[in-house]
Backbone as CSV, one residue per row, in Angstrom:
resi,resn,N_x,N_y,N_z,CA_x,CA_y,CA_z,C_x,C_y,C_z
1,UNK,0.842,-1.171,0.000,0.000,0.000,0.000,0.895,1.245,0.000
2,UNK,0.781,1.964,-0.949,1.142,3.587,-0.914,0.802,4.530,0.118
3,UNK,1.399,5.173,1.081,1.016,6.247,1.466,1.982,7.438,1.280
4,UNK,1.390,8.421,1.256,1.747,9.720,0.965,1.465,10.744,2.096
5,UNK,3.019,11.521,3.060,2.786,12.133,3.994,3.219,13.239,3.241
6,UNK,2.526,14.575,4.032,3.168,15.710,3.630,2.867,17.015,4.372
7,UNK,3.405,18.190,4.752,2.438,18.852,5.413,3.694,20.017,5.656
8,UNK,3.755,20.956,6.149,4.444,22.395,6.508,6.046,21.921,7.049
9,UNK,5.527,20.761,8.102,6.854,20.375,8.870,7.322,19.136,8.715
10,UNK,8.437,19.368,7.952,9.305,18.153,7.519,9.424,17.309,9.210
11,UNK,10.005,17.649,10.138,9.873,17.002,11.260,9.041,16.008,11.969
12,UNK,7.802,16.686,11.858,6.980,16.239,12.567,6.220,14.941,11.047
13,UNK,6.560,15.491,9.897,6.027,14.639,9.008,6.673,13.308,9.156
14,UNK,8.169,13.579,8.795,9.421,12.414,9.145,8.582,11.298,10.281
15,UNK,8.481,11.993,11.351,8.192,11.372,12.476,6.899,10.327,12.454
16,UNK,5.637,11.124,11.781,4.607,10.183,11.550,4.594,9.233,11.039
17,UNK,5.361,9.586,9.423,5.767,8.244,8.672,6.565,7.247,8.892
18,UNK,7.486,7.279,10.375,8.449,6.154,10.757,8.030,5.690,11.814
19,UNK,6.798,6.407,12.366,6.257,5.822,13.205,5.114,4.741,12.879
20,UNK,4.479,5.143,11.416,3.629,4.925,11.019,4.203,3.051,10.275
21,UNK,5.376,3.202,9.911,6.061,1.724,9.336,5.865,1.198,10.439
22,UNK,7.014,1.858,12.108,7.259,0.556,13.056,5.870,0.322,13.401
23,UNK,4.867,1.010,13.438,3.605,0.124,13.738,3.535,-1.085,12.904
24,UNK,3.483,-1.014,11.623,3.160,-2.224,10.543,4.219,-2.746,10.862
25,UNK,5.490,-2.757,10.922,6.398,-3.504,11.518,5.545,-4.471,12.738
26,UNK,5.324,-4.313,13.563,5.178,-4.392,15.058,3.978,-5.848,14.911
27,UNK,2.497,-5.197,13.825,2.003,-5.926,13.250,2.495,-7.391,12.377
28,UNK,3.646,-7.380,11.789,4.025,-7.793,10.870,4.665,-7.900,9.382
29,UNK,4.316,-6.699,9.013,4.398,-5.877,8.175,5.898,-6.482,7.603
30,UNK,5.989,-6.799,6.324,7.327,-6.745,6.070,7.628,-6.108,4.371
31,UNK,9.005,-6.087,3.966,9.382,-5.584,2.626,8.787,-3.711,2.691
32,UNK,8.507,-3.263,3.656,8.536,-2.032,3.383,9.729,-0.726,3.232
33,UNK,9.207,-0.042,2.188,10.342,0.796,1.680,10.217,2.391,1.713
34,UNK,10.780,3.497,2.568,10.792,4.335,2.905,11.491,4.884,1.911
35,UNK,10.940,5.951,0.904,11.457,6.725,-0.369,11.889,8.106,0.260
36,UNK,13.221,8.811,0.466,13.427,10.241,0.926,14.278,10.579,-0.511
37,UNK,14.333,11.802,-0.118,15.348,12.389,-0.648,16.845,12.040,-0.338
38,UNK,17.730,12.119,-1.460,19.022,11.884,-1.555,19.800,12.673,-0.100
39,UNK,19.620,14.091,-0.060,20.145,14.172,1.645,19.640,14.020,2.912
40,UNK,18.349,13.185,2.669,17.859,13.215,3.981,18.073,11.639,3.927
41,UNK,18.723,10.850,3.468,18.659,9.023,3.300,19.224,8.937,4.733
42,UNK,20.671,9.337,4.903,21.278,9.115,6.288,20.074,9.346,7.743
43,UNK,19.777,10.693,7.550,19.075,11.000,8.636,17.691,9.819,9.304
44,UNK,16.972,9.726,8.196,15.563,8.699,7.909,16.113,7.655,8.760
45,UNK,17.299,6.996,7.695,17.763,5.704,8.172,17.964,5.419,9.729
46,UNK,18.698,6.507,10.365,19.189,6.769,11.593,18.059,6.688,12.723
47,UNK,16.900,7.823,11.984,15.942,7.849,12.898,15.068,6.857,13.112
48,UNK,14.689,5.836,11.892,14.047,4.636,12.073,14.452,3.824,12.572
49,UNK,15.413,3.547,12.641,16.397,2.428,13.991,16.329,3.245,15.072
50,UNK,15.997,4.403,15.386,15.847,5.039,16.429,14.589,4.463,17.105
51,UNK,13.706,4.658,16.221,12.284,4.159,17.368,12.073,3.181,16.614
52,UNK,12.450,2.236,15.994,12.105,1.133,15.505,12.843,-0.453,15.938
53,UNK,14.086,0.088,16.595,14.869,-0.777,17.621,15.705,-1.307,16.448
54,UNK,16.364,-2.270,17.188,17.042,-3.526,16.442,16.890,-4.165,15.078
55,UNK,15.386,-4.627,15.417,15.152,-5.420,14.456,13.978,-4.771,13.324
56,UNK,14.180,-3.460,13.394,13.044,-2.987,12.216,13.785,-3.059,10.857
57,UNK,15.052,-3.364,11.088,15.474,-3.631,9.090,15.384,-4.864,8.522
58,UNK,14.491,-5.407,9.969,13.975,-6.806,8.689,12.577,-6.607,8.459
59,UNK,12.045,-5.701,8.393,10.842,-5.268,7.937,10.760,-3.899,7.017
60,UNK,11.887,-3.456,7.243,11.462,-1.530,6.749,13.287,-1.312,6.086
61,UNK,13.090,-0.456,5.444,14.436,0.226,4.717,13.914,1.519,4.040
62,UNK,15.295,2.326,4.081,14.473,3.348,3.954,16.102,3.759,2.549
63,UNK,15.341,4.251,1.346,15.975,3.965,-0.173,16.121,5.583,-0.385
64,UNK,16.982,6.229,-0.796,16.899,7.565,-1.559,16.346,6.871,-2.845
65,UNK,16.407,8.266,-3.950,15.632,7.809,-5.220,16.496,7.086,-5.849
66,UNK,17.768,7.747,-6.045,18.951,6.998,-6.555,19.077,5.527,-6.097
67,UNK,18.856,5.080,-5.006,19.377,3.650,-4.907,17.830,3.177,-4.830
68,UNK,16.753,3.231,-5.309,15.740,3.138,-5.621,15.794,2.170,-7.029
69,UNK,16.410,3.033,-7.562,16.836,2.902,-9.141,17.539,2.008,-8.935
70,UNK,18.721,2.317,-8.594,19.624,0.755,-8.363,18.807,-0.513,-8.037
71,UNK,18.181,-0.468,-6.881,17.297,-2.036,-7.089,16.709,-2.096,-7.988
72,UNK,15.843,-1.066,-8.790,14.865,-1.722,-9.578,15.641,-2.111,-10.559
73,UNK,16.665,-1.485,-11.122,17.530,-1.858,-12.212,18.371,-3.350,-11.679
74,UNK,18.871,-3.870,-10.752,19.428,-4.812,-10.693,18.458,-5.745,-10.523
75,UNK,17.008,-5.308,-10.187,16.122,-6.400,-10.355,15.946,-7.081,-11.553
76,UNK,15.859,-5.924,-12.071,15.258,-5.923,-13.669,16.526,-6.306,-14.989
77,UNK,17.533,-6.638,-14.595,18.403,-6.657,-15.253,19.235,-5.534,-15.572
78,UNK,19.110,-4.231,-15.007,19.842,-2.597,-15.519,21.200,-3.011,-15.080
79,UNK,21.088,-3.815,-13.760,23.040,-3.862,-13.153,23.905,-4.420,-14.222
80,UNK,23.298,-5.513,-14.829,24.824,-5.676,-15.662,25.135,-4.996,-16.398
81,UNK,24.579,-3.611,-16.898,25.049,-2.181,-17.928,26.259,-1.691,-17.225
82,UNK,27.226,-1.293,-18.360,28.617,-0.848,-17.946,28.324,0.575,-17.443
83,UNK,28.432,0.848,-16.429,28.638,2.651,-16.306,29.844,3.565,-16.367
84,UNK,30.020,4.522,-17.246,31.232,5.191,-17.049,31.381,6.138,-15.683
85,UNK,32.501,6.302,-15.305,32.800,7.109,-14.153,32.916,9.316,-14.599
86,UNK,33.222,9.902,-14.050,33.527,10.959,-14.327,34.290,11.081,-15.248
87,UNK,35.667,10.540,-15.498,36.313,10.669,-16.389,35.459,10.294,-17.907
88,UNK,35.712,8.905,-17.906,34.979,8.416,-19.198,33.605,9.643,-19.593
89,UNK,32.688,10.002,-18.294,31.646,10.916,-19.044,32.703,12.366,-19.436
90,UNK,33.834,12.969,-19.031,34.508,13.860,-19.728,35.020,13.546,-21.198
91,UNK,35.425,12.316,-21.528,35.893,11.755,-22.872,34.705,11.298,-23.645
92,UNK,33.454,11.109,-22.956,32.231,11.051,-23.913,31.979,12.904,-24.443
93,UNK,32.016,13.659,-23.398,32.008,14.937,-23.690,32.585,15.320,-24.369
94,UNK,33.643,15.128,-24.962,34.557,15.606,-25.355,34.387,15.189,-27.143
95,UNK,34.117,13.720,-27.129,33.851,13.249,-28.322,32.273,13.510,-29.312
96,UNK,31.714,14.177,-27.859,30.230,14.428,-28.610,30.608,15.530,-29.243
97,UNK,31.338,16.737,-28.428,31.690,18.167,-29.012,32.165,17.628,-30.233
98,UNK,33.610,16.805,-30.355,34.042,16.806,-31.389,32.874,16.174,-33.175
99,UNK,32.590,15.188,-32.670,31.139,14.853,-33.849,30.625,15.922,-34.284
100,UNK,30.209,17.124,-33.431,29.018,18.044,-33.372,29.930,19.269,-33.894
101,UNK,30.976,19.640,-33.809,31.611,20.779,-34.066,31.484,21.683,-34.644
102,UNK,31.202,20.995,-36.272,31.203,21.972,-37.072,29.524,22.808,-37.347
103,UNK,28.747,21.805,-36.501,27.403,22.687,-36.168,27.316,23.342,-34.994
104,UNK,28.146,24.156,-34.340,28.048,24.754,-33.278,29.084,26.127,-33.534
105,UNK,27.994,27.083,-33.039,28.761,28.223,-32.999,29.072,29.036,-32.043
106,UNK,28.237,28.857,-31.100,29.048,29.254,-29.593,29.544,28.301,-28.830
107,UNK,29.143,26.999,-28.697,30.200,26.368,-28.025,31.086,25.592,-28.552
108,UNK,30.969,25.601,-29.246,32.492,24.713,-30.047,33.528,25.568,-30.162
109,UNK,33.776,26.547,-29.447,35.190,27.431,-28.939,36.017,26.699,-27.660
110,UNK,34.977,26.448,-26.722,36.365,25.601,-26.031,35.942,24.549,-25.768
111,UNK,35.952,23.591,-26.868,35.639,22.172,-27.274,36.598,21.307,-26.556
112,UNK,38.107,22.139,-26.294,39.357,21.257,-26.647,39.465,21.517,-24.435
113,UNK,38.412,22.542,-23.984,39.193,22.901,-22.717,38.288,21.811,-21.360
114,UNK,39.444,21.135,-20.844,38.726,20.153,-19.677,37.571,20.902,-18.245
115,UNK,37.658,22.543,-18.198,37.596,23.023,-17.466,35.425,23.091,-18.361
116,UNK,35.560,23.503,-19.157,34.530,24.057,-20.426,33.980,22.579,-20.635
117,UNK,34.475,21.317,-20.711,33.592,20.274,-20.642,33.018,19.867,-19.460
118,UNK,33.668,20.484,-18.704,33.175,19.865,-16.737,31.935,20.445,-17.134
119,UNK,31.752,22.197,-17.525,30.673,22.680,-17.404,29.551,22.714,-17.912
120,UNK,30.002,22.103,-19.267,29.238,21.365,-20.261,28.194,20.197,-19.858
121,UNK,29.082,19.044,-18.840,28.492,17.868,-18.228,27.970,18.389,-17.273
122,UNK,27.744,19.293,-16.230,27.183,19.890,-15.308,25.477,20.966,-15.903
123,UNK,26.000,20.918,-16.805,24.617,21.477,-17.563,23.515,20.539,-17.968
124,UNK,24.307,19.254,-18.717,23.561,18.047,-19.277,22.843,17.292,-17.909
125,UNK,23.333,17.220,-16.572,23.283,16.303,-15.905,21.960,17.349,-15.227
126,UNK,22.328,18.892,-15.126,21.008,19.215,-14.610,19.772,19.662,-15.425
127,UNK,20.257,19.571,-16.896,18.663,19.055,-17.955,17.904,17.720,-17.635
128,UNK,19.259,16.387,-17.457,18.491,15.345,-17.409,17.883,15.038,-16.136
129,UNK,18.297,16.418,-14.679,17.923,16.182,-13.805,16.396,16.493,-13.458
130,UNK,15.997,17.824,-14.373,15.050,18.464,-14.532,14.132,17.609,-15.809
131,UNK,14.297,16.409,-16.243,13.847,15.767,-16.995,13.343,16.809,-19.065
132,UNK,14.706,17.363,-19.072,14.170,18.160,-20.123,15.395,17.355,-21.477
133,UNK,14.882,17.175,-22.252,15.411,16.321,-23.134,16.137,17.651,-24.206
134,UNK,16.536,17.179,-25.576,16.777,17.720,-26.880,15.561,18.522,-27.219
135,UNK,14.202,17.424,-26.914,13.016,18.081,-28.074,12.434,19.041,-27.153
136,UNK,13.133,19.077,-25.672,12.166,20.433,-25.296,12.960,21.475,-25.515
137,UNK,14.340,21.294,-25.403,14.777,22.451,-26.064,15.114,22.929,-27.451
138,UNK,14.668,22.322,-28.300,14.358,22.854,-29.545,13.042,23.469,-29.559
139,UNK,11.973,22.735,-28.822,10.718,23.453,-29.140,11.047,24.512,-28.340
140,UNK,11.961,25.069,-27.123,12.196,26.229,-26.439,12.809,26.859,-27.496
141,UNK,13.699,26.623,-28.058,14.415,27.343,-29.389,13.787,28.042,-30.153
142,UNK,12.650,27.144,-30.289,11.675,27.426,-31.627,11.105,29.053,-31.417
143,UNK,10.387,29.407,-30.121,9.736,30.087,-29.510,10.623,31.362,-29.533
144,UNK,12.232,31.154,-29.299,12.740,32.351,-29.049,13.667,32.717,-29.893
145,UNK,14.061,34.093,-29.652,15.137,34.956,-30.754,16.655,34.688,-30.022
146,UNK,17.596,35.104,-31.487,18.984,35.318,-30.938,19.475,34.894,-30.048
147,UNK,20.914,35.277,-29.604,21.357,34.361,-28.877,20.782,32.937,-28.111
148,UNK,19.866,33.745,-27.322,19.264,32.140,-26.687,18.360,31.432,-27.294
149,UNK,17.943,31.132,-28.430,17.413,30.492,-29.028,18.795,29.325,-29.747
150,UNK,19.536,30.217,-30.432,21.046,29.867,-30.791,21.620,28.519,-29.563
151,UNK,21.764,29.197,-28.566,22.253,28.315,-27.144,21.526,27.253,-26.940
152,UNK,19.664,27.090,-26.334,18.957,26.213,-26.829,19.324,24.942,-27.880
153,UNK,19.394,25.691,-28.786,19.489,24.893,-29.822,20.787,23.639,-30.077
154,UNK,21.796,24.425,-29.767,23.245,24.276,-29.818,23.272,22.917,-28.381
155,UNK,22.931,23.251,-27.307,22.572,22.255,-26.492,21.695,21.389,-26.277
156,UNK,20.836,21.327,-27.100,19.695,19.949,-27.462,21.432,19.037,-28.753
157,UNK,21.585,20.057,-29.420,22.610,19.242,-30.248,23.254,18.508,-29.272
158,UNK,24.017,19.034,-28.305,25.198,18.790,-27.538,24.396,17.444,-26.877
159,UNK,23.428,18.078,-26.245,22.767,16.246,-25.452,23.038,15.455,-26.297
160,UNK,21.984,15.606,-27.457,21.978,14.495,-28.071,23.414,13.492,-28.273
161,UNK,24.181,14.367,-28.930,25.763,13.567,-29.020,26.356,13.232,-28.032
162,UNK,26.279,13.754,-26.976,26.589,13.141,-25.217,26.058,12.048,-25.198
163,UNK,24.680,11.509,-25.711,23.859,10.687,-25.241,24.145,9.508,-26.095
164,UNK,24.733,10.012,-27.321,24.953,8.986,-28.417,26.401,8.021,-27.935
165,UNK,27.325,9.217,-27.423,28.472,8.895,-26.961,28.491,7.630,-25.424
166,UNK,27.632,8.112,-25.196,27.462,7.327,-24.139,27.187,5.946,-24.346
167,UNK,26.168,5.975,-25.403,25.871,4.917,-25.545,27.062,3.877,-26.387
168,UNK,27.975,4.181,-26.476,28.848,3.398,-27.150,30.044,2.781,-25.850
169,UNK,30.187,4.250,-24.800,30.916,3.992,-23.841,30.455,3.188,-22.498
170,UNK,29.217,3.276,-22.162,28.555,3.087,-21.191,27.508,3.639,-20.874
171,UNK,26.809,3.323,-19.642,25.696,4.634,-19.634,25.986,5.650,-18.346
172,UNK,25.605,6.356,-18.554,25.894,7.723,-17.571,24.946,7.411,-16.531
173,UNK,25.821,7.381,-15.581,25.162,7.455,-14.203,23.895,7.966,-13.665
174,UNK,24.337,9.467,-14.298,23.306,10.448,-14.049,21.650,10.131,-15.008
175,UNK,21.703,8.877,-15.730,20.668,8.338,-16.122,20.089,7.256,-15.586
176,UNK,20.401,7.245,-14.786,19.471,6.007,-13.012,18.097,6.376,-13.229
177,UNK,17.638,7.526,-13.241,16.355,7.899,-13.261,15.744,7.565,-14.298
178,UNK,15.869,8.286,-15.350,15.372,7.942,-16.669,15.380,6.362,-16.934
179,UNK,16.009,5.967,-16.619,16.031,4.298,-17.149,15.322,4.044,-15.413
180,UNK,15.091,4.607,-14.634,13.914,3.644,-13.569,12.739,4.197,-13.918
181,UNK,12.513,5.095,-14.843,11.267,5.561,-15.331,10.896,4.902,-16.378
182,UNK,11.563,4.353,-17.412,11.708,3.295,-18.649,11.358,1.876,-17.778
183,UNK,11.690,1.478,-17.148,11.332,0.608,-16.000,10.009,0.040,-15.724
Protein backbone atom coordinates (compact mmCIF):
# COMPACT_ATOMS: atom_id res chain seq x y z
CA UNK A 1 0.00 0.00 0.00
CA UNK A 2 1.14 3.59 -0.91
CA UNK A 3 1.02 6.25 1.47
CA UNK A 4 1.75 9.72 0.96
CA UNK A 5 2.79 12.13 3.99
CA UNK A 6 3.17 15.71 3.63
CA UNK A 7 2.44 18.85 5.41
CA UNK A 8 4.44 22.39 6.51
CA UNK A 9 6.85 20.37 8.87
CA UNK A 10 9.31 18.15 7.52
CA UNK A 11 9.87 17.00 11.26
CA UNK A 12 6.98 16.24 12.57
CA UNK A 13 6.03 14.64 9.01
CA UNK A 14 9.42 12.41 9.15
CA UNK A 15 8.19 11.37 12.48
CA UNK A 16 4.61 10.18 11.55
CA UNK A 17 5.77 8.24 8.67
CA UNK A 18 8.45 6.15 10.76
CA UNK A 19 6.26 5.82 13.21
CA UNK A 20 3.63 4.92 11.02
CA UNK A 21 6.06 1.72 9.34
CA UNK A 22 7.26 0.56 13.06
CA UNK A 23 3.61 0.12 13.74
CA UNK A 24 3.16 -2.22 10.54
CA UNK A 25 6.40 -3.50 11.52
CA UNK A 26 5.18 -4.39 15.06
CA UNK A 27 2.00 -5.93 13.25
CA UNK A 28 4.02 -7.79 10.87
CA UNK A 29 4.40 -5.88 8.18
CA UNK A 30 7.33 -6.75 6.07
CA UNK A 31 9.38 -5.58 2.63
CA UNK A 32 8.54 -2.03 3.38
CA UNK A 33 10.34 0.80 1.68
CA UNK A 34 10.79 4.34 2.90
CA UNK A 35 11.46 6.72 -0.37
CA UNK A 36 13.43 10.24 0.93
CA UNK A 37 15.35 12.39 -0.65
CA UNK A 38 19.02 11.88 -1.55
CA UNK A 39 20.14 14.17 1.65
CA UNK A 40 17.86 13.21 3.98
CA UNK A 41 18.66 9.02 3.30
CA UNK A 42 21.28 9.12 6.29
CA UNK A 43 19.07 11.00 8.64
CA UNK A 44 15.56 8.70 7.91
CA UNK A 45 17.76 5.70 8.17
CA UNK A 46 19.19 6.77 11.59
CA UNK A 47 15.94 7.85 12.90
CA UNK A 48 14.05 4.64 12.07
CA UNK A 49 16.40 2.43 13.99
CA UNK A 50 15.85 5.04 16.43
CA UNK A 51 12.28 4.16 17.37
CA UNK A 52 12.11 1.13 15.51
CA UNK A 53 14.87 -0.78 17.62
CA UNK A 54 17.04 -3.53 16.44
CA UNK A 55 15.15 -5.42 14.46
CA UNK A 56 13.04 -2.99 12.22
CA UNK A 57 15.47 -3.63 9.09
CA UNK A 58 13.97 -6.81 8.69
CA UNK A 59 10.84 -5.27 7.94
CA UNK A 60 11.46 -1.53 6.75
CA UNK A 61 14.44 0.23 4.72
CA UNK A 62 14.47 3.35 3.95
CA UNK A 63 15.97 3.97 -0.17
CA UNK A 64 16.90 7.56 -1.56
CA UNK A 65 15.63 7.81 -5.22
CA UNK A 66 18.95 7.00 -6.56
CA UNK A 67 19.38 3.65 -4.91
CA UNK A 68 15.74 3.14 -5.62
CA UNK A 69 16.84 2.90 -9.14
CA UNK A 70 19.62 0.76 -8.36
CA UNK A 71 17.30 -2.04 -7.09
CA UNK A 72 14.87 -1.72 -9.58
CA UNK A 73 17.53 -1.86 -12.21
CA UNK A 74 19.43 -4.81 -10.69
CA UNK A 75 16.12 -6.40 -10.36
CA UNK A 76 15.26 -5.92 -13.67
CA UNK A 77 18.40 -6.66 -15.25
CA UNK A 78 19.84 -2.60 -15.52
CA UNK A 79 23.04 -3.86 -13.15
CA UNK A 80 24.82 -5.68 -15.66
CA UNK A 81 25.05 -2.18 -17.93
CA UNK A 82 28.62 -0.85 -17.95
CA UNK A 83 28.64 2.65 -16.31
CA UNK A 84 31.23 5.19 -17.05
CA UNK A 85 32.80 7.11 -14.15
CA UNK A 86 33.53 10.96 -14.33
CA UNK A 87 36.31 10.67 -16.39
CA UNK A 88 34.98 8.42 -19.20
CA UNK A 89 31.65 10.92 -19.04
CA UNK A 90 34.51 13.86 -19.73
CA UNK A 91 35.89 11.75 -22.87
CA UNK A 92 32.23 11.05 -23.91
CA UNK A 93 32.01 14.94 -23.69
CA UNK A 94 34.56 15.61 -25.36
CA UNK A 95 33.85 13.25 -28.32
CA UNK A 96 30.23 14.43 -28.61
CA UNK A 97 31.69 18.17 -29.01
CA UNK A 98 34.04 16.81 -31.39
CA UNK A 99 31.14 14.85 -33.85
CA UNK A 100 29.02 18.04 -33.37
CA UNK A 101 31.61 20.78 -34.07
CA UNK A 102 31.20 21.97 -37.07
CA UNK A 103 27.40 22.69 -36.17
CA UNK A 104 28.05 24.75 -33.28
CA UNK A 105 28.76 28.22 -33.00
CA UNK A 106 29.05 29.25 -29.59
CA UNK A 107 30.20 26.37 -28.03
CA UNK A 108 32.49 24.71 -30.05
CA UNK A 109 35.19 27.43 -28.94
CA UNK A 110 36.36 25.60 -26.03
CA UNK A 111 35.64 22.17 -27.27
CA UNK A 112 39.36 21.26 -26.65
CA UNK A 113 39.19 22.90 -22.72
CA UNK A 114 38.73 20.15 -19.68
CA UNK A 115 37.60 23.02 -17.47
CA UNK A 116 34.53 24.06 -20.43
CA UNK A 117 33.59 20.27 -20.64
CA UNK A 118 33.17 19.86 -16.74
CA UNK A 119 30.67 22.68 -17.40
CA UNK A 120 29.24 21.37 -20.26
CA UNK A 121 28.49 17.87 -18.23
CA UNK A 122 27.18 19.89 -15.31
CA UNK A 123 24.62 21.48 -17.56
CA UNK A 124 23.56 18.05 -19.28
CA UNK A 125 23.28 16.30 -15.91
CA UNK A 126 21.01 19.21 -14.61
CA UNK A 127 18.66 19.05 -17.96
CA UNK A 128 18.49 15.35 -17.41
CA UNK A 129 17.92 16.18 -13.80
CA UNK A 130 15.05 18.46 -14.53
CA UNK A 131 13.85 15.77 -16.99
CA UNK A 132 14.17 18.16 -20.12
CA UNK A 133 15.41 16.32 -23.13
CA UNK A 134 16.78 17.72 -26.88
CA UNK A 135 13.02 18.08 -28.07
CA UNK A 136 12.17 20.43 -25.30
CA UNK A 137 14.78 22.45 -26.06
CA UNK A 138 14.36 22.85 -29.54
CA UNK A 139 10.72 23.45 -29.14
CA UNK A 140 12.20 26.23 -26.44
CA UNK A 141 14.41 27.34 -29.39
CA UNK A 142 11.67 27.43 -31.63
CA UNK A 143 9.74 30.09 -29.51
CA UNK A 144 12.74 32.35 -29.05
CA UNK A 145 15.14 34.96 -30.75
CA UNK A 146 18.98 35.32 -30.94
CA UNK A 147 21.36 34.36 -28.88
CA UNK A 148 19.26 32.14 -26.69
CA UNK A 149 17.41 30.49 -29.03
CA UNK A 150 21.05 29.87 -30.79
CA UNK A 151 22.25 28.32 -27.14
CA UNK A 152 18.96 26.21 -26.83
CA UNK A 153 19.49 24.89 -29.82
CA UNK A 154 23.24 24.28 -29.82
CA UNK A 155 22.57 22.26 -26.49
CA UNK A 156 19.69 19.95 -27.46
CA UNK A 157 22.61 19.24 -30.25
CA UNK A 158 25.20 18.79 -27.54
CA UNK A 159 22.77 16.25 -25.45
CA UNK A 160 21.98 14.49 -28.07
CA UNK A 161 25.76 13.57 -29.02
CA UNK A 162 26.59 13.14 -25.22
CA UNK A 163 23.86 10.69 -25.24
CA UNK A 164 24.95 8.99 -28.42
CA UNK A 165 28.47 8.89 -26.96
CA UNK A 166 27.46 7.33 -24.14
CA UNK A 167 25.87 4.92 -25.54
CA UNK A 168 28.85 3.40 -27.15
CA UNK A 169 30.92 3.99 -23.84
CA UNK A 170 28.56 3.09 -21.19
CA UNK A 171 25.70 4.63 -19.63
CA UNK A 172 25.89 7.72 -17.57
CA UNK A 173 25.16 7.46 -14.20
CA UNK A 174 23.31 10.45 -14.05
CA UNK A 175 20.67 8.34 -16.12
CA UNK A 176 19.47 6.01 -13.01
CA UNK A 177 16.35 7.90 -13.26
CA UNK A 178 15.37 7.94 -16.67
CA UNK A 179 16.03 4.30 -17.15
CA UNK A 180 13.91 3.64 -13.57
CA UNK A 181 11.27 5.56 -15.33
CA UNK A 182 11.71 3.29 -18.65
CA UNK A 183 11.33 0.61 -16.00
Amino acid sequence: MLQIFWGPNQHAICRALLSSVCQAAREGVTGQIVVVPEQFSHEAERMLCEMGGDQICLSAEVLSFTRLADRVSSLYGGASRKTIDQGGRLIAMAKALEAVASRLKLYGVGRKKPAFLLQLLEVVEELKGACIGPGQLRKGASVLEGQLSLKLEELALIQESFETACQTMGQDPNDRMAQLHRQ
